[in-house]
VEXDREN-2710 file (C-alpha; in Angstrom, 1 decimal):
% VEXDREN-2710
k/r/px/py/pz
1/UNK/108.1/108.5/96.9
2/UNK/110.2/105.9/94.2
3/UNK/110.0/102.5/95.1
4/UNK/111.8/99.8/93.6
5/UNK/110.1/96.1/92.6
6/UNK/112.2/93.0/93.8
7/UNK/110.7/89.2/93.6
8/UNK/110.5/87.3/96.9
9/UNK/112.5/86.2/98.8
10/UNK/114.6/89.4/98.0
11/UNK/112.4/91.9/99.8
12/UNK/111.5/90.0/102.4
13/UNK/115.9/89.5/102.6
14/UNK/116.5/93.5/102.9
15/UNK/113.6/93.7/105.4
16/UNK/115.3/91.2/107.8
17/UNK/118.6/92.8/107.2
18/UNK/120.2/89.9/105.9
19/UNK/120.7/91.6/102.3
20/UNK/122.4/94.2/102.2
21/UNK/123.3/95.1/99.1
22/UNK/120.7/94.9/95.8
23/UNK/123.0/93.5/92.4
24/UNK/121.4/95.0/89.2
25/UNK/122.4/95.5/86.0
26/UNK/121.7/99.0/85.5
27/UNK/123.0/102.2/87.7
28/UNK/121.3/104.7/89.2
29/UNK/121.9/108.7/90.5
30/UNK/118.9/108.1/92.7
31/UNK/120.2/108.1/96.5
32/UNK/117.9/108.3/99.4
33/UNK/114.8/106.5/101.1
34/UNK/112.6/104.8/98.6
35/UNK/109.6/102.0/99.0
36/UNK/110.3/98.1/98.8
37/UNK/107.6/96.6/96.7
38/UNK/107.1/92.7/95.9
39/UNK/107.0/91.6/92.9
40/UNK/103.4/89.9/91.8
41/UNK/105.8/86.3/91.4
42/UNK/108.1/85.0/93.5
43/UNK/111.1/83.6/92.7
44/UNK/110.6/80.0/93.7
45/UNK/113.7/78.8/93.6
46/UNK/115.2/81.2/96.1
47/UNK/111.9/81.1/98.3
48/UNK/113.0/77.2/98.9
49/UNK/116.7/77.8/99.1
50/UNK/116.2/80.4/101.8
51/UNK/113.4/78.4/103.6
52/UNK/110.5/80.8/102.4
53/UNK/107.2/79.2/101.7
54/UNK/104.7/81.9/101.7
55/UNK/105.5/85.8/101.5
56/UNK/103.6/88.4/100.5
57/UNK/103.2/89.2/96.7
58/UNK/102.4/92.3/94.8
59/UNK/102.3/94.7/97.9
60/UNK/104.1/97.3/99.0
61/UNK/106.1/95.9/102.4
62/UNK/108.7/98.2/103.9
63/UNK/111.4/101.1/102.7
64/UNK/114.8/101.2/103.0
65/UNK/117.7/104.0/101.9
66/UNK/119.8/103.9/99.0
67/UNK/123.5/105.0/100.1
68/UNK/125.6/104.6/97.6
69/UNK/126.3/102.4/94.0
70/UNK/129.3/100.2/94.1
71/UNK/130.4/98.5/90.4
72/UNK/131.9/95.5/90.8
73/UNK/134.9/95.1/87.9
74/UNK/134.5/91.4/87.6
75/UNK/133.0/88.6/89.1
76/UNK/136.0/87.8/91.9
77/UNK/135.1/91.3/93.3
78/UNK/131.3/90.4/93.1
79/UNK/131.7/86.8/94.8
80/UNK/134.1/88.7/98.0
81/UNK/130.5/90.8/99.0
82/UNK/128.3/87.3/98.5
83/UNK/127.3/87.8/102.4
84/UNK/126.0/91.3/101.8
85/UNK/124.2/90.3/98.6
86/UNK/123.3/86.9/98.8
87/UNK/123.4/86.8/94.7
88/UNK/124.8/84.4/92.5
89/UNK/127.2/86.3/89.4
90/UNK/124.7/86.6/86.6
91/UNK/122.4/89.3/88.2
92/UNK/124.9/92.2/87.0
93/UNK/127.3/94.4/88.2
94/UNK/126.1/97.4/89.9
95/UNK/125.3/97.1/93.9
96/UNK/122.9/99.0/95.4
97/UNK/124.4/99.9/99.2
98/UNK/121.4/99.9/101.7
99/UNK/120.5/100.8/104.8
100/UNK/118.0/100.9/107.9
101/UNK/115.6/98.7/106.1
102/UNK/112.1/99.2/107.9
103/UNK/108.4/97.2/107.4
104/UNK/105.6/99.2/107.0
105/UNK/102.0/97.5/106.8
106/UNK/101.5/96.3/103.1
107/UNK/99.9/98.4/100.4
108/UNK/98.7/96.0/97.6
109/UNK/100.2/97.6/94.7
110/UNK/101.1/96.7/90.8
111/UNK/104.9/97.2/90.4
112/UNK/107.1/98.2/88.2
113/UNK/110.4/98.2/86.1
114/UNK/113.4/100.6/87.7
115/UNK/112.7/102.9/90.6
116/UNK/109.3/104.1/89.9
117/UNK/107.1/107.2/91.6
118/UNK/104.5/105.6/94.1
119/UNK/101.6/108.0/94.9
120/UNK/99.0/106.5/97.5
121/UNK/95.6/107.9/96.6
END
């Protein structure tokens, strides 16, 4: 199954449903159900903005399902879907739509760059 590496708090974000959208930089023809992995480091400044002090690192922690790509044309367009994606404007362009984001019990797992194949031995 691919699975996709975000930093903390981000995963822990689409997991609660409060993220709902996933800015990158690059674009993707992937669609479909894929693993939510957390990145070895956090990103400490978002785990204090959002009020996170100690999430889990380096594991696999839920899956979610890719529906669509949007591409934002400039940064106005970008800021209007802040809610959804929680980002600031330097993160990139593309938006990854997602939906029914589920936990699963963690699977401690080195990540990766771009949706990668995760095969549990």
């Amino acid at each position: 199954m691919k699975a996709l590496s975000l930093k903390q708090p981000w995963a822990e974000l689409i997991l609660q449903g409060k993220k709902k959208i996933e800015i990158r930089k690059w674009n993707t023809k992937f669609r479909g159900k894929f693993l939510i992995h957390s990145s070895k480091i956090p990103d400490k400044e978002s785990m204090e903005k959002f009020g996170f002090h100690n999430l889990p690192n380096g594991f696999i922690v839920g899956q979610a399902e890719l529906t669509e790509v949007k591409t934002y044309p400039n940064n106005e367009e970008l800021l209007k879907d802040k809610n959804l994606h929680l980002a600031g404007t330097g993160w990139g362009n593309k938006g990854f739509i997602l939906k029914n984001p589920k936990r699963i019990k963690k699977i401690k797992q080195k990540g990766n760059l771009g949706f990668w194949e995760f095969n549990q031995k």
